[in-house]
C-alpha positions as CSV (number, residue, x, y, z in Angstrom):
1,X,-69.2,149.8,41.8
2,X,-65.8,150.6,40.0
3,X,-66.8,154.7,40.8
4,X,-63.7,156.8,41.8
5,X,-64.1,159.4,44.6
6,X,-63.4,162.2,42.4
7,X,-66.6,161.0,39.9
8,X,-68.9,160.8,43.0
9,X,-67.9,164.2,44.1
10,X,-68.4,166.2,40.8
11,X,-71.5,163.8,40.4
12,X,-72.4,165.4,44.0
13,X,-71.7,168.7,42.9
14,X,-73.9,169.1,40.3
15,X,-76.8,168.3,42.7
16,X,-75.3,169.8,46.1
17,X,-74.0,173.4,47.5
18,X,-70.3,172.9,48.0
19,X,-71.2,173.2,51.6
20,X,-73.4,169.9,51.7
21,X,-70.7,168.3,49.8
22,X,-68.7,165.6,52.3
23,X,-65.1,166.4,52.7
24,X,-64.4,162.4,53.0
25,X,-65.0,159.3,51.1
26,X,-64.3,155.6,52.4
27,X,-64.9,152.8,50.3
28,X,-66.0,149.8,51.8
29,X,-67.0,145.7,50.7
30,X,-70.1,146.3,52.4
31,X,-71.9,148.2,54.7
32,X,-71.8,146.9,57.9
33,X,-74.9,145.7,59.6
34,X,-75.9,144.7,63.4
35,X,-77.6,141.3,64.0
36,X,-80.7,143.0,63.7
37,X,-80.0,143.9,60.3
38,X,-79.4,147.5,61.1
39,X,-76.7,150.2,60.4
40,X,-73.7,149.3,62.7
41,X,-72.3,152.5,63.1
42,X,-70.0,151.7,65.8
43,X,-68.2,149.7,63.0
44,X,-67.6,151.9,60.9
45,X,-64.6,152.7,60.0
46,X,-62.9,156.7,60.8
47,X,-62.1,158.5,57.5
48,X,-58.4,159.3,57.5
49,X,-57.7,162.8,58.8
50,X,-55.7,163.2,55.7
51,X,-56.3,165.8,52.8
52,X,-58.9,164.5,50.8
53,X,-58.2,164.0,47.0
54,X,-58.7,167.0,45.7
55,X,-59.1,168.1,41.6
56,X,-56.2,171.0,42.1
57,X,-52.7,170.1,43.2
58,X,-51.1,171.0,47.0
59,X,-50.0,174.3,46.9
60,X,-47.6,174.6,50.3
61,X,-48.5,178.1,52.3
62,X,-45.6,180.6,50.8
63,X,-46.2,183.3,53.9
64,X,-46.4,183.6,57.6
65,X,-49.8,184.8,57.7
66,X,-50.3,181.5,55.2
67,X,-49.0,179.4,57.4
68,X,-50.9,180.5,60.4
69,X,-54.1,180.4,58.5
70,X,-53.6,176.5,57.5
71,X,-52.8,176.1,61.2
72,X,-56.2,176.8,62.2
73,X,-58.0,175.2,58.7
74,X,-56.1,172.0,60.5
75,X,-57.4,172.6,64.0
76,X,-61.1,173.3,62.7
77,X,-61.3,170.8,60.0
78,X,-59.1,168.1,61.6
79,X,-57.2,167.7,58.6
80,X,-53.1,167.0,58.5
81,X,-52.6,168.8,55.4
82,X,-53.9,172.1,53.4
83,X,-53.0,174.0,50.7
84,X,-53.6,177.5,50.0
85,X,-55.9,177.2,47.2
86,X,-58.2,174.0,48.4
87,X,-61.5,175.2,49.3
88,X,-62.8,175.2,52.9
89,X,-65.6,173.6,52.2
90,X,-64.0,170.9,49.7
91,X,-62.1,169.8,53.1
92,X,-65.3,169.5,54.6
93,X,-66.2,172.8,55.8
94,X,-69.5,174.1,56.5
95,X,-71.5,177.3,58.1
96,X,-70.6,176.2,61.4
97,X,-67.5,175.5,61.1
98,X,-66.8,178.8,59.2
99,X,-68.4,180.4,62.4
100,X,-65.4,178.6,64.5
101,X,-62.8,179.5,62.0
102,X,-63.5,183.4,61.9
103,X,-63.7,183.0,65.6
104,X,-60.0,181.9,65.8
105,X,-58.9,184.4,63.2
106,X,-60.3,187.0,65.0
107,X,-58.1,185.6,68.2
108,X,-54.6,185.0,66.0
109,X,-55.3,188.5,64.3
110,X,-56.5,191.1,66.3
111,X,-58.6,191.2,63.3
112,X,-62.6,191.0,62.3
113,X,-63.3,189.6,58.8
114,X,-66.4,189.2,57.5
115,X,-67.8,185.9,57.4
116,X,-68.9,186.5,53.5
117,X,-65.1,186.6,52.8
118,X,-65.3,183.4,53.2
119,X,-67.6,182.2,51.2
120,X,-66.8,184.8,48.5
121,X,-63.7,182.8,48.2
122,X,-63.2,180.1,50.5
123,X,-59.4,179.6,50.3
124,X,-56.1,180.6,52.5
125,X,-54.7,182.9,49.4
126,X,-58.1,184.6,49.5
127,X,-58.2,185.2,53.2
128,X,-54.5,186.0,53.7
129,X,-55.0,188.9,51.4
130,X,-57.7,190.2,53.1
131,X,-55.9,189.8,56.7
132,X,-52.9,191.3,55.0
133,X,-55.0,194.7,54.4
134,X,-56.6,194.9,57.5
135,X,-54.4,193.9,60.0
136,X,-51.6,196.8,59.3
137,X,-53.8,200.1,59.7
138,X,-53.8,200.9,55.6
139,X,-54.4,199.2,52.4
140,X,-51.8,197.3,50.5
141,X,-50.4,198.7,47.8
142,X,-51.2,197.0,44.2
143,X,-48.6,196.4,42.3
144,X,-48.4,195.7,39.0
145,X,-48.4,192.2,37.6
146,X,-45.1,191.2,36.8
147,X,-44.8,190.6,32.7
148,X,-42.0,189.8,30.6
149,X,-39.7,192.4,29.4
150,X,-37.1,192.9,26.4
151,X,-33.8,190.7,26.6
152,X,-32.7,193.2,23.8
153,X,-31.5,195.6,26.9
154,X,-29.7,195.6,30.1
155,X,-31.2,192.8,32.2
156,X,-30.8,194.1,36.1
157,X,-29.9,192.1,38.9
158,X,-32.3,191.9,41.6
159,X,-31.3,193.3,45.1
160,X,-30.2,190.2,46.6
161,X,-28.0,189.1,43.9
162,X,-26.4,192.6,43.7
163,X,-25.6,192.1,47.0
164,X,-23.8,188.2,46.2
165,X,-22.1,189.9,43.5
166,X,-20.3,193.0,45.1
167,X,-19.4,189.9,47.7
168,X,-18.1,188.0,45.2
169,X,-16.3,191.2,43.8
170,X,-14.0,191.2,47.2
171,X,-13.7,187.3,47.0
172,X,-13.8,185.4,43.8
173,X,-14.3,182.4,43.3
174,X,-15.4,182.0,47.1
175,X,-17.5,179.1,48.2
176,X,-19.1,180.3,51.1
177,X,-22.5,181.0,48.4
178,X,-22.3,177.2,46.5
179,X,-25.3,175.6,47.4
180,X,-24.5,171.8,47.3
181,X,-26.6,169.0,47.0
182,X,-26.0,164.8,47.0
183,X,-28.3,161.8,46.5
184,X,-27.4,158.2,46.8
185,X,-29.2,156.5,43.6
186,X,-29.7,152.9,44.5
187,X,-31.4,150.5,41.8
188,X,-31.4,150.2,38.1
189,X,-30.6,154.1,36.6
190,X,-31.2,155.3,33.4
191,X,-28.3,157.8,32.8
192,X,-29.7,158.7,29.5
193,X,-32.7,159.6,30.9
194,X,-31.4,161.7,33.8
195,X,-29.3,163.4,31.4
196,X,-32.1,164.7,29.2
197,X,-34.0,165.8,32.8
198,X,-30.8,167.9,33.5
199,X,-31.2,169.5,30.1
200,X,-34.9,170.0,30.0
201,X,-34.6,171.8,33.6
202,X,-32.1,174.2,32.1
203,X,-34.1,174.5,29.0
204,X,-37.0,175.7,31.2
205,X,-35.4,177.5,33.6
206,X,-33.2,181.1,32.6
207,X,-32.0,181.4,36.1
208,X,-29.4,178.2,34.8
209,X,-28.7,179.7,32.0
210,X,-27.6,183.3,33.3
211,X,-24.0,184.4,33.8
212,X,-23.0,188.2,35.2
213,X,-20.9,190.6,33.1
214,X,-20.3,194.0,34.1
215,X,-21.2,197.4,31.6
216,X,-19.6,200.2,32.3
217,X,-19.2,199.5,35.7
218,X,-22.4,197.9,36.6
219,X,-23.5,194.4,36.8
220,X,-26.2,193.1,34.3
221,X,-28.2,189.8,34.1
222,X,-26.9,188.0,30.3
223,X,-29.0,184.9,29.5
224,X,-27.4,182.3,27.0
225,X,-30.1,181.1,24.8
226,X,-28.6,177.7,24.7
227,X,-26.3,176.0,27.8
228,X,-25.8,172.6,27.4
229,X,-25.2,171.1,30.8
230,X,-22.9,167.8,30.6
231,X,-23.2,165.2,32.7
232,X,-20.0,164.2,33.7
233,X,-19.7,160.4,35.3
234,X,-16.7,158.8,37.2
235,X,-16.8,155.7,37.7
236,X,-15.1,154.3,41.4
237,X,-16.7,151.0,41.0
238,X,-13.3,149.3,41.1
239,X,-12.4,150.3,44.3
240,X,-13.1,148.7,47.6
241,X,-16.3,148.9,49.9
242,X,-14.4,150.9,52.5
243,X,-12.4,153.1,50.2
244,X,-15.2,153.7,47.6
245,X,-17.0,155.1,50.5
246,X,-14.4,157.4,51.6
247,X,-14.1,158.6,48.4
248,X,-17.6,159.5,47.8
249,X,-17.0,162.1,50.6
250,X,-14.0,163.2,49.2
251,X,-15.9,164.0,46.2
252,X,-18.6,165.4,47.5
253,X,-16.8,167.6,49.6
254,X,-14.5,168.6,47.0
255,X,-17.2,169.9,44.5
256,X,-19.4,171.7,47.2
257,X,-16.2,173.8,47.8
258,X,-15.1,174.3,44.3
259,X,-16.1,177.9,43.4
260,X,-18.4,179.2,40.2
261,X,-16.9,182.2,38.0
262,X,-20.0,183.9,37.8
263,X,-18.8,186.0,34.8
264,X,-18.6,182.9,32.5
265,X,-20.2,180.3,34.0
266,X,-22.5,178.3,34.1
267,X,-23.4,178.4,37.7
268,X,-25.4,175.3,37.9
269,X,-22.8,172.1,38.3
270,X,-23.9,168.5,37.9
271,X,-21.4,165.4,38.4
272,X,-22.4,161.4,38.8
273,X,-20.4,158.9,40.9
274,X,-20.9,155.5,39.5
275,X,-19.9,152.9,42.7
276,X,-21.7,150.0,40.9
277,X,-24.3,148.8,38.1
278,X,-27.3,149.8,40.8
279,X,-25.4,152.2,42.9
280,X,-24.7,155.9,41.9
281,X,-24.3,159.1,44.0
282,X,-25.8,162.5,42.0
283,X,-23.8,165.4,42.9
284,X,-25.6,168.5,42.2
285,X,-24.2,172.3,43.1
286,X,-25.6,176.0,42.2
287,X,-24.6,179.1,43.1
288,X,-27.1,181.2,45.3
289,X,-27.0,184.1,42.8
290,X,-29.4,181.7,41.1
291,X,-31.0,179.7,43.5
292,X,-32.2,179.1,47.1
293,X,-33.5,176.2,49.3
294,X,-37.1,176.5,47.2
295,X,-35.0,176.5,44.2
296,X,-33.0,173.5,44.7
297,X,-36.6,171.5,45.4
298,X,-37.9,172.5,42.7
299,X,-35.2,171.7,41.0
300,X,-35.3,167.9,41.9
301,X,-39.2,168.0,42.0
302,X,-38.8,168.4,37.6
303,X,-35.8,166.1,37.6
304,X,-38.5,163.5,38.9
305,X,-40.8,164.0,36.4
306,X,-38.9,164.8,33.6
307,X,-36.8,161.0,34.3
308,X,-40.2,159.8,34.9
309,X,-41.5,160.6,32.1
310,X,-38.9,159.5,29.6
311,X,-38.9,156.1,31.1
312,X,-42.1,155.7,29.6
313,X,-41.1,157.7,26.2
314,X,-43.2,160.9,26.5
315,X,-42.6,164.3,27.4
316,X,-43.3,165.7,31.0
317,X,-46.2,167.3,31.3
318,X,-45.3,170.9,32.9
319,X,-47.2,174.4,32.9
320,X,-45.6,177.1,31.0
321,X,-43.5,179.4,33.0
322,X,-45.8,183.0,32.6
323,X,-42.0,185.1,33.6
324,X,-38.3,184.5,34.4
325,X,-36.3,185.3,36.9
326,X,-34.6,188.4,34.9
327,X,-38.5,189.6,34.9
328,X,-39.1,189.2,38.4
329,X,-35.8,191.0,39.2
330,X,-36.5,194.2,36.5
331,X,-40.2,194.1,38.4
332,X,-38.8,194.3,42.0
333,X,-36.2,197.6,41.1
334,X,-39.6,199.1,39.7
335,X,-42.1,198.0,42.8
336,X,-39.7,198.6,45.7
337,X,-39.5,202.6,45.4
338,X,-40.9,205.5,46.5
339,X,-44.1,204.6,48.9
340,X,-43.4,201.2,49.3
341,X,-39.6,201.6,50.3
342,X,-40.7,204.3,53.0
343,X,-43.1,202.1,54.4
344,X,-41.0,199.0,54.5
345,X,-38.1,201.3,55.2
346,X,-39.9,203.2,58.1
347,X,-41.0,200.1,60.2
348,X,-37.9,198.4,60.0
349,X,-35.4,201.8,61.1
350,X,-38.1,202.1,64.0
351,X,-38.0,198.5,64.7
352,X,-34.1,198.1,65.1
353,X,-33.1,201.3,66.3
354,X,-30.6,200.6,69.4
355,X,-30.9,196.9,69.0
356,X,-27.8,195.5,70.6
357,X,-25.6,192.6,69.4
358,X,-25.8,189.2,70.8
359,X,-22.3,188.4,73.0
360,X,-22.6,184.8,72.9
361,X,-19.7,183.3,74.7
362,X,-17.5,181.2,72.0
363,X,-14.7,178.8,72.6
364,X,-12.0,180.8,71.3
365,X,-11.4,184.9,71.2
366,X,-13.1,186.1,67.9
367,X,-10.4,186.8,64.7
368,X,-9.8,190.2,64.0
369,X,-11.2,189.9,60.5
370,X,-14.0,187.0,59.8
371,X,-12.7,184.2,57.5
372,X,-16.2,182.4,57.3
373,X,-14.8,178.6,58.1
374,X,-17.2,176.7,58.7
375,X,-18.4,173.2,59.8
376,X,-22.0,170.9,59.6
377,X,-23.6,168.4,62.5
378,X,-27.0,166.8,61.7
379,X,-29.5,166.9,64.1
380,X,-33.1,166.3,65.2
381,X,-35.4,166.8,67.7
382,X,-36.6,163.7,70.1
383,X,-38.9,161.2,69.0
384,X,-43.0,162.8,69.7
385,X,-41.3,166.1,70.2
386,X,-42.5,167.3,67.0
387,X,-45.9,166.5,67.5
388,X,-46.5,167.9,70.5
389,X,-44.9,170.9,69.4
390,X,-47.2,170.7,66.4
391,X,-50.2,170.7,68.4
392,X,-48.7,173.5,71.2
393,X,-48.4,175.5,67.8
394,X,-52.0,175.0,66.6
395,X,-53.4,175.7,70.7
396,X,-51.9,178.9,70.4
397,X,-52.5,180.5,67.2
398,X,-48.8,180.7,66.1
399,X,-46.7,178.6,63.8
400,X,-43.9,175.9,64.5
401,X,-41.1,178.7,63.4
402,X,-42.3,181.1,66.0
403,X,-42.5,178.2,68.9
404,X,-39.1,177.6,67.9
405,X,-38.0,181.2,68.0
406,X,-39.6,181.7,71.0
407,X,-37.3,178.9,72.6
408,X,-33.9,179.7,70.8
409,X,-34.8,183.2,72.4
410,X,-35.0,182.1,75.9
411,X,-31.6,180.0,75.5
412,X,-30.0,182.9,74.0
413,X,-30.9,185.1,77.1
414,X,-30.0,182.2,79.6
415,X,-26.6,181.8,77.9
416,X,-25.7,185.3,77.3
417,X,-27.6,186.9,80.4
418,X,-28.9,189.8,77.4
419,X,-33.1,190.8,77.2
420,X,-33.0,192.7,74.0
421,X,-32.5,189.9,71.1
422,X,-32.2,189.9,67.7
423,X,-32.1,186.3,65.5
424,X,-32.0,186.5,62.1
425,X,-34.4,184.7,60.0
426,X,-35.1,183.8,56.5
427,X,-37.9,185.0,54.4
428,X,-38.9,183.4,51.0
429,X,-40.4,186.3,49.2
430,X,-42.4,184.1,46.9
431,X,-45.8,185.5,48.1
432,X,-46.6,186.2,44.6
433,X,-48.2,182.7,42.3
434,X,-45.9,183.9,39.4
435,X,-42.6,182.8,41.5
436,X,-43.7,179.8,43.1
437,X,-42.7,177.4,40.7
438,X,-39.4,179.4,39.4
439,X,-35.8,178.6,39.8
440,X,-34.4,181.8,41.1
441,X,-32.9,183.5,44.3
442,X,-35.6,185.0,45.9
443,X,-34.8,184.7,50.1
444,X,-34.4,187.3,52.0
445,X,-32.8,187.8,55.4
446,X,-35.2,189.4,58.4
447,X,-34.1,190.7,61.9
448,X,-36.7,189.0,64.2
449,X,-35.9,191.4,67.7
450,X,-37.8,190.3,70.8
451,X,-37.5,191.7,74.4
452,X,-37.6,189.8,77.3
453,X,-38.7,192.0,79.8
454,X,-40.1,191.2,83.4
455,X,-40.6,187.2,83.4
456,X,-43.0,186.1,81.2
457,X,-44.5,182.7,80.4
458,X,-44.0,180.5,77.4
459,X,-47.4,181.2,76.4
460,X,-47.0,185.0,77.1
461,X,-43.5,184.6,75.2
462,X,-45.0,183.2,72.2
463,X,-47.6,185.8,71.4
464,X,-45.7,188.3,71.8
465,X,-42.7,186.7,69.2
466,X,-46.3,186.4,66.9
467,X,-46.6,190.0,66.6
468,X,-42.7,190.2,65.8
469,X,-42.9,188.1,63.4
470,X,-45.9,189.0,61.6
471,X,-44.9,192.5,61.9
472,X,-41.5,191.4,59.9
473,X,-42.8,189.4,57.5
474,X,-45.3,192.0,56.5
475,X,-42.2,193.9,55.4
476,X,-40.1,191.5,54.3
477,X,-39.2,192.9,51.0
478,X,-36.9,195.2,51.9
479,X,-33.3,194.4,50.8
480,X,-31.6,193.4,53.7
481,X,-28.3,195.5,52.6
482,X,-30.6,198.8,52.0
483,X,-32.1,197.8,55.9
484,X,-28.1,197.9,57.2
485,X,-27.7,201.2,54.9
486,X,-30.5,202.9,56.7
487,X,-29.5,202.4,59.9
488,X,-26.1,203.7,59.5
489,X,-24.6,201.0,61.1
490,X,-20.9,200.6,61.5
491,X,-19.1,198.3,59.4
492,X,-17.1,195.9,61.3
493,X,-14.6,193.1,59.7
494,X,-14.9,191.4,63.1
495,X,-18.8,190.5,63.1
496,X,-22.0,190.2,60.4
497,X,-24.7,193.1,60.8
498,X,-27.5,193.3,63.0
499,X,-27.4,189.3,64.0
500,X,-24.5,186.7,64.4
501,X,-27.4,183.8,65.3
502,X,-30.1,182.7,62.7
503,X,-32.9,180.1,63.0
504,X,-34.3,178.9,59.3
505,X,-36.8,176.7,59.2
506,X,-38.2,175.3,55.9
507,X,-41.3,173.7,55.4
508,X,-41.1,173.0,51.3
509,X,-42.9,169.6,51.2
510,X,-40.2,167.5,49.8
511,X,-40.2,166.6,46.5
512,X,-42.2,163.1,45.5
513,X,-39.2,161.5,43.9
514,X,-41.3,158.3,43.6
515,X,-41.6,157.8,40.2
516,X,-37.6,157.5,39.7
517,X,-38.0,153.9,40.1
518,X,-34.8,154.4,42.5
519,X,-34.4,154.5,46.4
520,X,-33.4,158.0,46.7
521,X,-31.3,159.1,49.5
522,X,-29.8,162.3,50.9
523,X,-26.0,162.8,51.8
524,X,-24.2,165.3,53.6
525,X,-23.0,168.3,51.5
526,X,-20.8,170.6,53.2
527,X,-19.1,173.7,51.2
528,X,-16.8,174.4,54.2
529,X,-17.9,177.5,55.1
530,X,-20.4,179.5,57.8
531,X,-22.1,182.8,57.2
532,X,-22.8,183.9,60.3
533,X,-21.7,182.1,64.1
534,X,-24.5,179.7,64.4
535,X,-27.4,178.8,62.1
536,X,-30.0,176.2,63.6
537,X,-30.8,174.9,59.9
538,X,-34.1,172.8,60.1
539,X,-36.8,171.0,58.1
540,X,-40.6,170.9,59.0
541,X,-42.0,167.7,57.0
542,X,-44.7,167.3,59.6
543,X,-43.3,164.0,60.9
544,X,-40.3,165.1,62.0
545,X,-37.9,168.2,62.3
546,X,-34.3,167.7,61.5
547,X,-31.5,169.5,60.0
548,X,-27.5,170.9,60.4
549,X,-26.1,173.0,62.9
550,X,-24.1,175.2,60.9
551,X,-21.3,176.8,63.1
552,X,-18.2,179.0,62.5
553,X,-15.0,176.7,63.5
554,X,-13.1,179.7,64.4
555,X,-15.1,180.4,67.4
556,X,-16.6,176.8,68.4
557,X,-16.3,173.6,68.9
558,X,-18.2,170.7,68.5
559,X,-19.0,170.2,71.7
560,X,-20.2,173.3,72.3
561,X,-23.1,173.5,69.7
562,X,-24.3,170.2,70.5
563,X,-24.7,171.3,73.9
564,X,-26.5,174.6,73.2
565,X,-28.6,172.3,70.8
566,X,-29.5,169.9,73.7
567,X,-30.4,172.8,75.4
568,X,-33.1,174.2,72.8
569,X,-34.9,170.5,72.3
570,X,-34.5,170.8,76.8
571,X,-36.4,174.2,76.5
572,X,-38.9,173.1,74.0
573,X,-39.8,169.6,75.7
574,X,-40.7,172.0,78.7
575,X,-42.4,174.1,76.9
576,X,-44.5,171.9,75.4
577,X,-45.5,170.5,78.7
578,X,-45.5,173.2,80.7
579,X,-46.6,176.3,78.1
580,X,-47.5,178.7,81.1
581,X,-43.7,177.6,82.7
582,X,-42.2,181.3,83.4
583,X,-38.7,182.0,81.9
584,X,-36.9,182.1,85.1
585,X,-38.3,178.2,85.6
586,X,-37.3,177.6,82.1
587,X,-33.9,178.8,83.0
588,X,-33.9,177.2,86.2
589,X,-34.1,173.9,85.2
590,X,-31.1,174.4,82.5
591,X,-29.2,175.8,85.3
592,X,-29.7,172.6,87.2
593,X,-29.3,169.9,84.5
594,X,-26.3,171.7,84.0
595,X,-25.1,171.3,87.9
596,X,-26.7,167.7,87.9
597,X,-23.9,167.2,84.4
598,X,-21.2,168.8,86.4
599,X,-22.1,166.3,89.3
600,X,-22.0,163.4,87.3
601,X,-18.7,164.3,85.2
602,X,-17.5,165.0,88.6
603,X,-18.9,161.5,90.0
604,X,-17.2,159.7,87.0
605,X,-13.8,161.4,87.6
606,X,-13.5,159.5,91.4
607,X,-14.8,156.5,90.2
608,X,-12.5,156.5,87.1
609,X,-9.1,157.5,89.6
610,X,-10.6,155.3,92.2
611,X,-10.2,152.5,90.3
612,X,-7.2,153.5,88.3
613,X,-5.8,153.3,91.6
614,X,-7.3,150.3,92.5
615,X,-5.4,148.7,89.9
616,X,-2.0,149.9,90.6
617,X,-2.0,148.9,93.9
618,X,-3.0,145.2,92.8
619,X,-0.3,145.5,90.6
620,X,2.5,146.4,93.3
621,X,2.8,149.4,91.6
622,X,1.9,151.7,94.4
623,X,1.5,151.2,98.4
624,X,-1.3,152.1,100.1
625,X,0.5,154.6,102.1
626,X,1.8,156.4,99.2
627,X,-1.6,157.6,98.2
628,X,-2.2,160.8,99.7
């Protein structure tokens, strides 16, 4: 009848264990029947291997050990999607099949847990905590819940924004730390009701209220009760197709690489381009004191709902924040001390002592002091690349970010010759439910060092960048400025600590913009400027995996980061044919498509004077026998 899955499952699970419960519904005209009036099974139709509709919300994996755990829910339950808090057997999961999954746990952690884990609480949150106290020799430390303190007093900054504001103390105004954002709006928008989104957003959200004073000599958090944000609009629509284009970009560029003045703010900057009646570009830009790549999704993700929702005259329909950022950050200066700091502190000094820097050859001689300039190129891997990675990933116990590290490390060492890596990588630090939903700046940066030592397989490679990075993640909270403190290194105005390379990827599902009634779509935003030498910036939406290049201008060229892009995807197509392919055969064959390129340029070059010459002697220009 008219019946919705969702009614016959809970109608199933008053009458059913969870574990008889089917993980997927199809609903059909009429059940098909063989000519002998039997069941035709063979018609039947295959339920999608999709998530099934669940009654909680997707919750996207927040840590590694997360992320490898839905790996292996995917493999064993033959699902494309899982959240952290659906239920093994709600997927379809059952005794066998929780047999199978400890199995592979066992394999991907080095780790035995108990089968009643499971069903005590059948989700990846669950599990992950109990991997996380297990797999690293001693028990977690509890910390306490993080609760709402007094705005009456000094509001601290947490460790990574004291660390953007003593940079920002040596440069103001700087835009290296804007975080920029641009959407082409087309169809009919309602600025009124984007307008009141913006407002709710910073309504709900202290981070976009906060500015940064300084007290007797120390920074403090101060939150402005009320901040209204004005939507500025400029309207171009009188201008042609061609120059209305160019001066979108102009724009664009132009706001990404205005600086904040984080002692008055605000820090949050919002500006609309009006090119026609149905065509506008939204220009958004924060400052990462206040924000990060989870941040700015979030960010759009209650712009959706909040536009959404006032097209139809209501309110959207949000959960209370239970703490703000200032919270989060007077809760970190309390929990990273004493024990936890030595432990976090003590892996990481052991980890990197002696670690070398990478001397990747650059284009031009490196600038006695760094002046950050930077430059964007969009990329993307190959058509089918991503799947097979995908499912080279899931074979092997590891996630897409460590098959990807595991490449860029093999590149790295064929380009620069060096075993002993270090890549820098980014962590989220939202492993606790209270942050997931907050706007805030919560990343932190990790030194992922591998060592390539003898000549090992891909596969080989791959487990053993696992351990690295589960090892790091495990200790990710440690501020990376109190990690380059520890380990006394030298400060050099030439270079960036510990790592001049980084590979970030994110896999934040994107936002489901859908009920903006627009076609929504992304445009470059570039503020100009480059951290480190190279950052391999991409996107995991489990179709594809794209992203920038981000590369300092004073030491490359174009040119040169495409190639050592090509050169990765050339590494990983190998790979993910040929997973037990040694390194030197990896290298090889980049040695050789780099002779069969030199070949070819070199074949073009004769054909190209060979018939330059051709010419001039048709011409009269030149005599055979003058050509030498």
């Amino acid at each position: 009848g008219e019946a919705m899955v969702a009614d016959v499952r809970d109608f199933m699970k008053e009458r059913l264990p969870s574990y008889m419960i089917p993980s997927a519904f199809v609903l059909l005209e009429a059940i098909p029947l063989t000519p002998n009036g039997k069941l035709d099974r063979a018609a039947l139709p295959a339920p999608e291997n999709t998530r099934p509709d669940l009654e909680g919300s997707f919750v996207a994996p927040r840590t590694l050990v997360e992320e490898l755990l839905a790996g292996i829910w995917m493999q064993v339950l033959g699902v494309e999607r899982v959240g952290i808090y659906d239920s093994f057997f709600d997927l379809g999961g059952h005794s066998l099949l929780a047999m199978q999954l400890i199995s592979r746990i066992r394999d991907a952690f080095q780790l035995e847990v108990p089968v009643r884990a499971l069903f005590e609480d059948p989700t990846i949150a669950a599990l992950a905590q109990v991997i996380g106290q297990g797999r690293f020799g001693q028990p977690q430390i509890q910390s306490a819940a993080i609760t709402p303190v007094s705005r009456d007093g000094r509001l601290p900054l947490s460790f990574a924004q004291q660390r953007l504001w003593f940079l920002e103390q040596l440069e103001p105004g700087s835009p290296l730390y804007n975080c920029p954002g641009a959407a082409r709006l087309s169809g009919r928008l309602n600025v009124g009701a984007l307008e009141h989104g913006l407002g709710e957003i910073v309504r709900r959200h202290e981070a976009l209220r906060t500015s940064f004073a300084t007290l007797a000599g120390e920074p403090t958090q101060v939150v402005s009760g009320e901040w209204q944000l004005r939507l500025a609009v400029e309207d171009i629509s009188a201008l042609g197709e061609a120059e209305r284009e160019r001066e979108v970009e102009r724009r664009a560029e132009a706001e990404a690489r205005q600086g904040f003045d984080l002692e008055r703010g605000p820090l949050l900057r919002v500006k609309l381009l009006r090119l026609a009646a149905d065509e506008h570009v939204f220009l958004f830009t924060m400052h990462h004191i206040i924000s990060d790549a989870w941040s700015m999704s979030i960010f759009l993700k209650e712009l959706a709902a909040h536009y959404e929702a006032r097209l139809r005259g209501g309110q959207a329909e949000l959960p209370e924040l239970p703490i703000q950022y200032a919270d989060y950050a007077a809760w970190q200066r309390e929990y990273l001390s004493g024990e936890v700091l030595e432990r976090q502190l003590g892996y990481w000094t052991k980890q990197l002592a002696g670690a070398p820097m990478l001397e990747l050859p650059t284009d031009r001689a490196r600038p006695d002091e760094q002046r950050h300039r930077g430059a964007q190129h969009a990329v993307a891997l190959r058509p089918g690349l991503s799947e097979q990675l995908h499912a080279l990933s899931r074979r092997e116990g590891v996630t897409l970010y460590m098959t990807l590290l595991a490449a860029l490390d093999v590149l790295l060492y064929y380009r620069t010759g060096q075993r002993d890596i270090v890549v820098g990588a980014n962590a989220s630090n939202r492993d606790r439910r209270e942050t997931e939903e907050l706007v805030g700046f919560f990343v932190n940066q990790l030194a992922m060092r591998v060592k390539l030592s003898g000549d090992p397989t891909f596969r080989e490679l791959l487990h053993q960048v696992r351990e690295v990075t589960l090892d790091a993640y495990a200790h990710q909270q440690i501020p990376f400025d109190r990690l380059v403190e520890a380990l006394r290194l030298e400060r050099n105005l030439r270079r960036a600590p510990l790592f001049e390379v980084k590979l970030d990827l994110l896999s934040i599902p994107p936002p489901d913009l859908g009920g903006m009634e627009l076609s929504i779509t992304s445009l470059k935003a570039d503020n100009g400027g480059s951290r480190l030498d190279l950052i391999i910036s991409l996107v995991n939406t489990q179709t594809d995996v794209s992203g920038w290049l981000l590369y300092n201008t004073d030491l490359f060229e174009l040119t040169t980061v495409v190639r050592l892009f090509n050169q990765f995807e050339a590494i990983l197509a190998h790979a993910a044919a040929q997973p037990d392919a040694t390194l030197g055969a990896l290298t090889e064959a980049l040695a050789e498509a780099e002779r069969q390129e030199a070949r070819d340029q070199e074949e073009s070059f004769r054909k190209s004077k060979s018939e330059k010459l051709k010419r001039l002697r048709r011409s009269g220009a030149v005599r055979r026998e003058d050509v030498g």
